[in-house]
N, C-alpha and C positions, 0 to 999 in steps of 0.2 A: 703320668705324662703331663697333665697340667700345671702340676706344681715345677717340675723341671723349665716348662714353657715360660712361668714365672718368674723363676730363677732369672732365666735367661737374660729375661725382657728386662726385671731391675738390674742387672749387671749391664745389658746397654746404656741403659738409662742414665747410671751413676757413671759411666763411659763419656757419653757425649755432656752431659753435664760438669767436668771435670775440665773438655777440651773446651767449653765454651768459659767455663771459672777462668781458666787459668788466663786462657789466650789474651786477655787485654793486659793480666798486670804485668808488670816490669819491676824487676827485684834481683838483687844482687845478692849472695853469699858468701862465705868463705872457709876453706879446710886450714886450718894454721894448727901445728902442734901448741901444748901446752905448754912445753917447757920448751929451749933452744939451749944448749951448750956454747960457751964463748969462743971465738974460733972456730967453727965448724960452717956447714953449708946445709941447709936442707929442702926441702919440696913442701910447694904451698899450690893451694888451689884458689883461683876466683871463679864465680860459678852465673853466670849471667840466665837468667831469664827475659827475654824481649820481646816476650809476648807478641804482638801483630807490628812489634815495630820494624823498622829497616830504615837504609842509607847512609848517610853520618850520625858515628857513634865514638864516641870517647869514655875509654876505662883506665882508674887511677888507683893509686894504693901511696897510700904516706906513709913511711917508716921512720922511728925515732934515729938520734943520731948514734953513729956506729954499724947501722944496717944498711947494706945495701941490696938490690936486687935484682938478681940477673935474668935474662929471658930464657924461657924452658919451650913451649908452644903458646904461642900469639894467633893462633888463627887467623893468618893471613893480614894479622896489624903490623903497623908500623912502630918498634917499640926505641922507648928513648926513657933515660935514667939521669934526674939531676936533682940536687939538692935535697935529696931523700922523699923525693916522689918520683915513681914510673908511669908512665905513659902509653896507653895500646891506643890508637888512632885507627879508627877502621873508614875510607870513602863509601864503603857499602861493607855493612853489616853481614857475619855470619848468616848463612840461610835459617837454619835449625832456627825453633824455638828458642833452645835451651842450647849455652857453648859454655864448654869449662878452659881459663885460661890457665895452664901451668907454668908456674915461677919457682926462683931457686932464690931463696932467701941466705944472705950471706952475713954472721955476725961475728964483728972483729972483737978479736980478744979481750978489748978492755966493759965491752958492753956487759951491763948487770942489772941485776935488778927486774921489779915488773914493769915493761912496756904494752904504750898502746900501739896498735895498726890499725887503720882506717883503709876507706875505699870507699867509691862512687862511681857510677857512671852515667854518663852525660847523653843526650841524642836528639832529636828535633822531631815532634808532634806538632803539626797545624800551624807552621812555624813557626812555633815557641819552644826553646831550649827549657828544656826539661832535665832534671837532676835526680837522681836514686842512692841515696845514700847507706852504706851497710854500717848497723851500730858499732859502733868501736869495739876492736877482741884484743882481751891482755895475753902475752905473752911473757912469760917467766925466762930471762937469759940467768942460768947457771944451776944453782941447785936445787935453790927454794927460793919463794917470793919476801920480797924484803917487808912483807907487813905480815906480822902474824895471823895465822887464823884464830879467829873467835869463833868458838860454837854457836851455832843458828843464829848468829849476829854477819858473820861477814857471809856475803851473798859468791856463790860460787862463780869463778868467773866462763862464759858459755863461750867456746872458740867458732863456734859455726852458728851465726846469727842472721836471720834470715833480714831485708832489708823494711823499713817501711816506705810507706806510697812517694811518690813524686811529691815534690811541693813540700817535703818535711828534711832537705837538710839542712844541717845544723852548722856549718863554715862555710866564711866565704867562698864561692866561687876564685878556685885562681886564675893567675893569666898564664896567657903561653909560656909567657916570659918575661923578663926585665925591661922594664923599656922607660926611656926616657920622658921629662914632661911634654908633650908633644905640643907643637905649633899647626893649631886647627884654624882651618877656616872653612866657611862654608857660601857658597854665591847660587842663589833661586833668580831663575828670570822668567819672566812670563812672559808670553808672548799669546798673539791670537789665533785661536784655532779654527777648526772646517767653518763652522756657524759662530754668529752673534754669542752662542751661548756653551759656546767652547774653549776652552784654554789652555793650552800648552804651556807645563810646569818641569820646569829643568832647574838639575843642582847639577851643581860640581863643588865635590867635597874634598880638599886635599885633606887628605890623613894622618901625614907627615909618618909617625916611624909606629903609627895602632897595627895592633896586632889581633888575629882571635873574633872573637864573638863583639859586635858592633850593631847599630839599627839609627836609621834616619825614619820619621816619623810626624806628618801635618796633620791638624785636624782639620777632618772633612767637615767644610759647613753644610749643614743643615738644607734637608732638600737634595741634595747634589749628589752625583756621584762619579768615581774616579776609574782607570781603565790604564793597564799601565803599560809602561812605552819600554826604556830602556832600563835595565832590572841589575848591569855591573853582576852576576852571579849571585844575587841576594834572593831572599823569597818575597813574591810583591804581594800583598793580600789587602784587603779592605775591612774592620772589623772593628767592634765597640768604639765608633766611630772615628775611627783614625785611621791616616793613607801610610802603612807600614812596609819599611823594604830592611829585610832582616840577614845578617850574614853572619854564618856560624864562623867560619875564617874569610876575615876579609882579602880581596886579592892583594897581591905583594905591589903591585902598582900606585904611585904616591899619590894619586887622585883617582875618586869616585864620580862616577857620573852617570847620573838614575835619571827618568823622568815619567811625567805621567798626565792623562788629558782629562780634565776636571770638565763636565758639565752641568749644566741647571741653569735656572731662570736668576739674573741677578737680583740681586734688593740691594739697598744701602748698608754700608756697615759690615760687609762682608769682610772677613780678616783671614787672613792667614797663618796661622800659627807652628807654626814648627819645633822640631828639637832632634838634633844628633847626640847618640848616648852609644858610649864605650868604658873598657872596662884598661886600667891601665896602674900598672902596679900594685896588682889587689884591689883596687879602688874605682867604686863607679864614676863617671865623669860626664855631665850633661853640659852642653853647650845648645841655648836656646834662640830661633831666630826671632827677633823682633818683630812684633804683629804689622801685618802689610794688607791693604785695603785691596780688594781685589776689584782691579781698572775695568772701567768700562772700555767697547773699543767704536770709539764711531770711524774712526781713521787706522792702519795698522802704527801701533807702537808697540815698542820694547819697555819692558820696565823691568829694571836689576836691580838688586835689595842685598847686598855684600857684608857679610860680618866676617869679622878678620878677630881673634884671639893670639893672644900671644902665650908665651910659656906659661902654664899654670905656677906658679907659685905658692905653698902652701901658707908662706907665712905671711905674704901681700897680698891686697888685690889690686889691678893696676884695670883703668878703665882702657876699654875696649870702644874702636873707631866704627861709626854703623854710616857705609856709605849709600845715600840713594841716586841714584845718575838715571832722569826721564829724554827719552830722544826720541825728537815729531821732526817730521818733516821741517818746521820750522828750525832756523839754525838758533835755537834758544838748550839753556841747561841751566840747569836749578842742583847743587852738590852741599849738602847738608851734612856736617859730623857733631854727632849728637853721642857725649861718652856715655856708655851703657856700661855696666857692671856685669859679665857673664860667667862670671866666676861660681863654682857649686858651693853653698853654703859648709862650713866645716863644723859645726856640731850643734846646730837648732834645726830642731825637731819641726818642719815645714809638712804636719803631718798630711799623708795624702789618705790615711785609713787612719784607723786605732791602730795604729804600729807602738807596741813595749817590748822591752826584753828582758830576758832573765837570766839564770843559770844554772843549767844546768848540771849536777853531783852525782846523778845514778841513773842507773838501767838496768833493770834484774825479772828475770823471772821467777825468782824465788818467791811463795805468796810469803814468806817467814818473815821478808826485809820491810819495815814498816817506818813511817817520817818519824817517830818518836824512836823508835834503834836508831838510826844513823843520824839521828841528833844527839845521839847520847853516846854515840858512839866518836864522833867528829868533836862535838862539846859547838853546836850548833843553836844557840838559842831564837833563832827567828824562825817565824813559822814557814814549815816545810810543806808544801804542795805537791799532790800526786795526779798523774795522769795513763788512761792506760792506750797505749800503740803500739801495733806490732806486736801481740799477745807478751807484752812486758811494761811492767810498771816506771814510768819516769818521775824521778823525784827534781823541783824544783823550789829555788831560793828567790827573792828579790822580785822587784817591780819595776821597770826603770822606762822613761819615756827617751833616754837619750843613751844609745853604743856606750860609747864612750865610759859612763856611770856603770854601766853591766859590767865591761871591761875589768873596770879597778873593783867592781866588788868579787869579780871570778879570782882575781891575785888574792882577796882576805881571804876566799876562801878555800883557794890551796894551800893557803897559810894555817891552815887549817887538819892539813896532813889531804886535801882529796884534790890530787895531783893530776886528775882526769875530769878534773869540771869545765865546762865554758860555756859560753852563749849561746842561748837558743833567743825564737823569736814567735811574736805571734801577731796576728792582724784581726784586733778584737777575739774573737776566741778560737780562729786556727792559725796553725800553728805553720809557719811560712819559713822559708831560709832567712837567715842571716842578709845574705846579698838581695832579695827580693826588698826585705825589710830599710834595710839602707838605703834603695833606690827610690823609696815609695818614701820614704822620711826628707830624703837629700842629706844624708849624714855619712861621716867620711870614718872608714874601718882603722880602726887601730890595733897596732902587733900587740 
């Protein structure tokens, strides 16, 4: 009786311990045959875990060219297929734990050879957009894979890969969509609040034609703290000391308009500092407001601080008008344009961490795959780096402080015959996306 009682009690135990494991992580999988027939149709699985998450969630799948992929069950998403990525958009996330999306993967006739499939999914923690990326799975279109196998040298390829943590993928983030170089501007006025030592902080940001995931963001000076007013559909939060209003899709409405009431004791010196950052053609894009002294008020006054950008330009930089216009009761105005440069730097390393990258060659669970085989097997002679994630071994190449550099060495080395290499990234020694890394650099992503 008591050993059954036993039993019992560790088979709870390993129970609630399982529901508490599992419930925070978020991980994505995938059911793909091994092989696909040219011409044909078949059934694939994505397999989401979202652990205690909910609300807005976004799930992707990239397919090589020739495939397309039509929707089977979306669980309640909105699904949309262009340029050989699909899309499940969900406003509010499956209930369940755990949701399996089913797709019908279609390959046109001419397709061959071994391809990669990708997938990720996206959704918002603590309002910060979070990304979950499933390791890349090859798929064979026809009869057999165009690289021969070597015995205990080429590593088996694994169709159902379970994903590793948030914060570990490895391509940029995309955008919604195509969009042109947009005409930003952003206008903050201050004006004065309930008490002496209160302040009413309003923007209005034209957006012009941004799309997607966007963030307007002041640092809070020191002492002070911030309480927020109109929020435009964004999430307003206050944290590692910056006044943050975050929006996963911004509204379709050609201006924004947030604000929020700063108070504390003043002192001299007080600045204002800000910065609008969105994401636009693949590419991060910061537009920063010029530091602004925050007025005293013995009298009520206005005071507007206007930065106007013009179409980014990648191969110019053309100076940008910074107007300030002060208005007292007195019929006096003082109008200052002072040309400011607000243009994002295009490939110096303005590092904000130890941001390097590398590139990445392999991912295998096989313990038999070791950096001396697949340098002998590639004809790789720089030294190969192993890391282990995801209970699977990552093999990397290279050191490089600037994108760009990682880039042109991922081309030597699919030149190489390893046609599934590319960019990863790291901040001092973890390992961060690609687009975090870029952002944190000011460095501009290249195809």
């Amino acid at each position: 009786m008591i050993k059954y009682l036993f039993v019992t009690l560790n088979s709870l135990a390993l129970f609630f311990y399982s529901l508490f494991l599992d419930n925070g992580t978020v991980t994505v999988k995938g059911n793909f045959p091994a092989n696909i027939k040219p011409g044909t149709e078949v059934t694939a699985e994505l397999i989401v875990n979202k652990g205690s998450m909910g609300g807005f969630a976004k799930l992707q799948i990239e397919v090589p060219e020739g495939v397309t992929v039509k929707e089977s069950d979306s669980k309640g998403a909105t699904y949309s297929f262009a340029g050989g990525i699909g899309k499940w958009i969900w406003t509010g996330v499956p209930s369940d734990q755990e949701f399996t999306v089913k797709l019908i993967l279609v390959a046109d006739a001419s397709v061959s050879g071994t391809k990669q499939i990708g997938a990720k999914y996206s959704y918002v923690e603590n309002n910060n957009k979070q990304i979950v990326e499933m390791t890349p799975v090859e798929v064979v279109f026809g009869e057999g894979s165009s690289t021969p196998a070597v015995a205990e040298t080429t590593p088996a390829a694994t169709p159902t890969v379970d994903a590793t943590a948030a914060k570990t993928a490895e391509t940029p983030t995309i955008s919604t969509g195509d969009e042109p170089n947009s005409l930003v501007s952003v206008v903050r006025t201050i004006t004065k609040g309930a008490t002496s030592n209160d302040w009413m902080i309003n923007l209005k940001i034209k957006k012009d034609g941004i799309k997607g995931f966007a963030r307007y963001s002041d640092v809070l000076p020191e002492g002070f703290t911030a309480k927020e007013g109109k929020v435009n559909g964004s999430s307003f939060s206050v944290a590692d000391g910056k006044i943050k209003f975050v929006w996963v899709n911004v509204p379709t409405e050609p201006d924004l308009e947030i604000s929020y009431t700063l108070s504390g004791t003043h002192k001299d010196n007080i600045n204002l500092e800000g910065e609008f950052s969105y994401l636009e053609s693949n590419q991060s894009k910061f537009f920063k407001m010029p530091g602004e002294k925050l007025p005293f008020y013995d009298a009520p006054v206005a005071v507007e601080t206007k930065t106007e950008t013009p179409a980014v330009d990648t191969k110019t930089e053309t100076p940008v008008a910074v107007e300030t216009k002060t208005e007292a009761p007195v019929a006096t105005e003082t109008k200052t344009e002072t040309p400011t440069n607000t243009q994002p730097t295009e490939n110096t390393a303005k590092m904000g961490g130890d941001v390097s990258y590398c590139v990445q060659i392999g991912a295998y669970t096989n313990p038999a795959v070791t950096s001396s085989k697949l340098g002998s097997m590639y004809g790789i002679s720089e030294n190969i780096r192993s890391e282990m994630a995801g209970g699977m071994t990552k093999f990397m190449v290279g050191k490089f402080m600037e994108y760009r550099l990682a880039r042109n060495h991922r081309e030597t080395v699919k030149g190489k015959g390893v046609n599934d290499a590319f960019v990863t990234a790291y901040n001092g020694p973890v390992r961060i996306t690609v687009q975090e890394a870029l952002m944190i650099s000011s460095q501009k992503w290249v195809r």
